[in-house]
C-alpha positions as CSV (number, residue, x, y, z in Angstrom):
1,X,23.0,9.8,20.2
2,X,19.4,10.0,18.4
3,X,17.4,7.6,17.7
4,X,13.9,6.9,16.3
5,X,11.0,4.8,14.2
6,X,11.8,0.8,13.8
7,X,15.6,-0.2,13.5
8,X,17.7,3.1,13.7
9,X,21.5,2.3,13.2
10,X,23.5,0.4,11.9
11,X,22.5,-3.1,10.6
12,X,24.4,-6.8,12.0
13,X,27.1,-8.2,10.3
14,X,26.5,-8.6,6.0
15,X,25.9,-12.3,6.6
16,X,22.2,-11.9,8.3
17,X,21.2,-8.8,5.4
18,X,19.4,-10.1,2.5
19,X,18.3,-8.5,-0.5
20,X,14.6,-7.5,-1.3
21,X,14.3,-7.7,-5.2
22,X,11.8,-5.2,-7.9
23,X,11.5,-5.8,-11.5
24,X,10.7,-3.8,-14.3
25,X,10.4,-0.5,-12.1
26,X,9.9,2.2,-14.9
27,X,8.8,5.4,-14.5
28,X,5.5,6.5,-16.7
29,X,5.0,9.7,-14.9
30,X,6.2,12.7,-15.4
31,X,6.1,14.0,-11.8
32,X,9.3,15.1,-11.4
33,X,12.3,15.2,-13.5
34,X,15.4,13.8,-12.0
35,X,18.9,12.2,-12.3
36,X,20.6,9.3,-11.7
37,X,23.8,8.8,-10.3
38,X,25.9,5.5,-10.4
39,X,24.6,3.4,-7.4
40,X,27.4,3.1,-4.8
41,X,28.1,-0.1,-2.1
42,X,26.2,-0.4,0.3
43,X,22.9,-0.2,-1.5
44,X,20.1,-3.3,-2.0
45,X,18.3,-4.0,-5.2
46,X,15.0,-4.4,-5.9
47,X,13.7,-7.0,-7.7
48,X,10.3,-8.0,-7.0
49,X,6.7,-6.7,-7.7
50,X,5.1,-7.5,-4.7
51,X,6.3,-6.5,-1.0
52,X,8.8,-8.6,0.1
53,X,8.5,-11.3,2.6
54,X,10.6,-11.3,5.7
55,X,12.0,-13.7,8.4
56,X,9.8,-14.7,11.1
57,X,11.1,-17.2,13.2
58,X,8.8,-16.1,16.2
59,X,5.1,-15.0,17.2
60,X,5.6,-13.3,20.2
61,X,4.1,-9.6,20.6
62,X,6.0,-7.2,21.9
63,X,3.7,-6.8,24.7
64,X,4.5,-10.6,25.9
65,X,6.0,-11.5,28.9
66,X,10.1,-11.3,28.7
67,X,11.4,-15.0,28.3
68,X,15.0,-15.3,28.1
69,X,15.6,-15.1,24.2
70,X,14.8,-11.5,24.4
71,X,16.0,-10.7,27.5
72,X,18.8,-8.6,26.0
73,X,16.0,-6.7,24.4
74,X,15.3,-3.8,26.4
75,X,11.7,-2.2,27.2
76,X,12.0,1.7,28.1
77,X,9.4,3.6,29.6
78,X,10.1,7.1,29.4
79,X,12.4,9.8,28.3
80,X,14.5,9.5,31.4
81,X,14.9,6.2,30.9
82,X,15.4,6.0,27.3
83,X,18.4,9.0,28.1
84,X,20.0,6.6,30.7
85,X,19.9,3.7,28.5
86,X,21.9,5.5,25.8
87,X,24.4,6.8,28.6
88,X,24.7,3.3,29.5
89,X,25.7,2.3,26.0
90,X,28.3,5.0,26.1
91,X,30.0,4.1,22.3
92,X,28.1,1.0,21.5
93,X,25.6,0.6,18.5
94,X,22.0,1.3,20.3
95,X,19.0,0.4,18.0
96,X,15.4,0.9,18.9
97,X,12.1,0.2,17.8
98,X,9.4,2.1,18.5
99,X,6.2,0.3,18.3
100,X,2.3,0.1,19.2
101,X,0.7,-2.8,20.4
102,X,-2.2,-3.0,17.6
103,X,0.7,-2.9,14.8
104,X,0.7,-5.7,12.5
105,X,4.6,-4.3,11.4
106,X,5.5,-4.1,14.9
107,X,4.7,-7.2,15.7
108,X,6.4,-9.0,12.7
109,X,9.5,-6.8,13.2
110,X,9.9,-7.7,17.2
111,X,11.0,-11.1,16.5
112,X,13.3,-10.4,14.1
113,X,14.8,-7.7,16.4
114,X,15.2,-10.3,19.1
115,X,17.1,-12.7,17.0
116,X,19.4,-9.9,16.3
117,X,19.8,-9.1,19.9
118,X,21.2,-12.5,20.8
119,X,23.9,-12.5,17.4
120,X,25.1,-8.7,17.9
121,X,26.5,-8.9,21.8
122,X,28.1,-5.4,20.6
123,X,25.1,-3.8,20.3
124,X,22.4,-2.4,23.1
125,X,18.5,-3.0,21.8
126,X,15.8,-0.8,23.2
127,X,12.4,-1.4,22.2
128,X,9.6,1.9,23.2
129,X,5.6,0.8,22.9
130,X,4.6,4.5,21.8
131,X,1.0,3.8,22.9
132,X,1.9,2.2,26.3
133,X,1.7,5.6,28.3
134,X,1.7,9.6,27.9
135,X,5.8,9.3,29.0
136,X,6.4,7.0,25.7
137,X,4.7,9.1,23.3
138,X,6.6,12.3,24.4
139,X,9.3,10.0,23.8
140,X,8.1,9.0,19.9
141,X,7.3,12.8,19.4
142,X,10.8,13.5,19.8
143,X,12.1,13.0,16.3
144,X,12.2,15.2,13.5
145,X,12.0,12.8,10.8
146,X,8.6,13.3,8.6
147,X,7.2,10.2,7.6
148,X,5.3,9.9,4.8
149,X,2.8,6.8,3.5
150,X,1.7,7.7,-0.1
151,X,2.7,9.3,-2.9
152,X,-0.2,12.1,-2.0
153,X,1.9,12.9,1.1
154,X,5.0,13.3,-0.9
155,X,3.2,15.9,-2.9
156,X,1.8,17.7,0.2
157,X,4.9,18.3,1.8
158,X,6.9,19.2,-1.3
159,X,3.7,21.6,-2.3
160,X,4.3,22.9,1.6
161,X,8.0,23.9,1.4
162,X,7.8,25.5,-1.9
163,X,7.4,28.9,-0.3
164,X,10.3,28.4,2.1
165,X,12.6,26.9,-0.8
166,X,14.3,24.4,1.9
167,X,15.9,21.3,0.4
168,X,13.9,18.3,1.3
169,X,16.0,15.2,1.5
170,X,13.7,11.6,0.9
171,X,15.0,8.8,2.5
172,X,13.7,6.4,0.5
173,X,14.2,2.5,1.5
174,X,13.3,-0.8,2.9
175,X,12.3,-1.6,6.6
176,X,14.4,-5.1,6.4
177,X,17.2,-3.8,4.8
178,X,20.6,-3.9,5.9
179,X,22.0,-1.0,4.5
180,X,18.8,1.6,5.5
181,X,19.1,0.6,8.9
182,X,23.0,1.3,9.1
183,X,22.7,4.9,7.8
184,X,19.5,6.2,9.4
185,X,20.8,6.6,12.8
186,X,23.2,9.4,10.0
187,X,19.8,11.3,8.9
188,X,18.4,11.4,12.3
189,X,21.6,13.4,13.6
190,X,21.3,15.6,10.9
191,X,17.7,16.1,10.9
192,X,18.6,17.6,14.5
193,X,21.4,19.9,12.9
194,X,20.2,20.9,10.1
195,X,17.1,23.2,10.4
196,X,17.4,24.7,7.3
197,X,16.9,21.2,5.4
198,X,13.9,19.0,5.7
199,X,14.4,15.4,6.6
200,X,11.8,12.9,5.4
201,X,11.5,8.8,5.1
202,X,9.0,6.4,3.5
203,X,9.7,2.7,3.7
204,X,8.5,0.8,0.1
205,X,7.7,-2.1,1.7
206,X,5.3,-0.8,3.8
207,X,2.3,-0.8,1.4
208,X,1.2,-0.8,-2.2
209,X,1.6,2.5,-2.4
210,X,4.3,3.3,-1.5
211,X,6.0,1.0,-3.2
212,X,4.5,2.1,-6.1
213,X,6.0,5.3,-5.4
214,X,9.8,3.8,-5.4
215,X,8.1,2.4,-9.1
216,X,7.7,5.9,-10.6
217,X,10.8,7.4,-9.4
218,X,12.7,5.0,-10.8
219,X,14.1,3.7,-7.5
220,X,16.3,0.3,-8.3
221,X,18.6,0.6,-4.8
222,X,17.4,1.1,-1.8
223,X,18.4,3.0,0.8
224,X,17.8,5.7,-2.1
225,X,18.0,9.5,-1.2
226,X,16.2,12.0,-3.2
227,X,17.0,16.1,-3.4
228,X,14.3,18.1,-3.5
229,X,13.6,21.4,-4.0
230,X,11.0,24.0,-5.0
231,X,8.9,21.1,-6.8
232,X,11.5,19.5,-8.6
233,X,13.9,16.7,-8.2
234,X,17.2,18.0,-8.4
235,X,19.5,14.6,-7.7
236,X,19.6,11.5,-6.1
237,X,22.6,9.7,-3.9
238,X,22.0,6.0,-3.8
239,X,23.9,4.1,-0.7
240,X,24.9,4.1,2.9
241,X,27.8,5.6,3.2
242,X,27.5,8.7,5.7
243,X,30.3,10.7,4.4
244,X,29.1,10.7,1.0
245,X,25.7,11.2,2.2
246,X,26.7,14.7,4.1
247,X,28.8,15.4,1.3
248,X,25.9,15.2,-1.3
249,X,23.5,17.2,1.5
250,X,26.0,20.5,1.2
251,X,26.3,20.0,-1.9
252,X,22.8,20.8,-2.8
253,X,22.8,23.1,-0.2
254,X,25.4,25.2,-1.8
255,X,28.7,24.5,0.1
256,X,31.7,23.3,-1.7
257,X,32.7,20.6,-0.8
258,X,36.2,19.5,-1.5
């Protein structure tokens, strides 16, 4: 089972998702040339110009003492641990949050993880402070998952895996967003499978420019997943759904896929 940054599987039931909202996202640079395909299900809109504002129904750090409406969240120390926890959950939904105790997001996002925690009884919560200890950040380092803040370091990697011509795969989407959460625990699996294929993430809504980047790549739907290779944008699959994501994947890969 893998697991990594912020809320990494799938989301609660559709009736706690809501939908962040862009307008008028057009593309005026000529970056990368790309397609669109026909957004699928599963997807969320953007409608707004200005990062979305998010539930907060609480104002505890993570780094407060336990009370009993996040008991059910649980606080994991070290590898071992973290290992034991997901035997523990044996076939149940496990999503984790890895956090630092001087993040503004963190903080904002804990709260919003404990309400989850006591709706979703089905599902195991782990929260890892990646700055608590040298144990937790071998933990964080564990992932494979590049993530990226600016447009600047979407052009750095691209410009790095020219040479090797490996298909980088951008996971473009929301950190409050229903339908990024449920497939990421997907990429993170296949980030671990696939070595010849680059995995990378940026989340819009975590600053101006990034979300300026979903802006000029004409990203209406997030979670949006862009195909990259040598320089150029060679597709797009827009959605959750993990078969179809795979599918797409080998596809640009080369594989038939039937």
């Amino acid at each position: 089972m893998a697991a990594i940054t912020n809320f990494l599987t799938k989301p609660p039931p559709s009736d706690l998702y809501f939908s962040p909202r862009i307008t008028s996202l057009h593309s005026h640079d000529s970056f990368m040339s790309c397609f669109v395909t026909r957004p699928r299900p599963f997807s969320t809109k953007l409608e707004t110009s200005t990062i979305p504002r998010f539930i907060t129904k609480a104002t505890a750090a993570p780094g407060t003492k336990s009370a009993p409406s996040d008991e059910r969240v649980q606080k994991v120390h070290s590898i071992e641990e973290f290992d034991e926890a997901l035997q523990k959950a044996k076939n149940k939904l496990v999503v984790v949050e890895y956090a630092t105790s001087y993040s503004y997001h963190s903080s904002r996002i804990y709260p919003f993880m404990v309400e989850l925690s006591r709706t979703c009884n089905d599902v195991e919560f782990i929260l890892v402070m990646g700055d608590e200890s040298d144990k937790t950040r071998e933990l964080c380092q564990r992932e494979k998952i590049t993530k990226l803040h600016s447009r600047e370091d979407v052009e750095k990697l691209i410009d790095y895996h020219k040479l090797d011509h490996k298909l980088i795969v951008l996971d473009v989407g929301l950190k409050h967003c229903g339908p990024c959460v449920k497939v990421y625990p997907t990429v993170v699996k296949l980030s671990k499978q696939m070595d010849s294929v680059v995995f990378a993430r940026m989340s819009g809504d975590e600053n101006d420019r990034c979300m300026q980047f979903l802006k000029d790549m004409d990203v209406v739907e997030v979670p949006t997943f862009l195909f990259i290779r040598d320089g150029e944008i060679c597709g797009r699959y827009v959605g959750s759904g993990k078969g179809e994501l795979i599918g797409e994947i080998l596809r640009y890969q080369g594989v038939r896929v039937t």
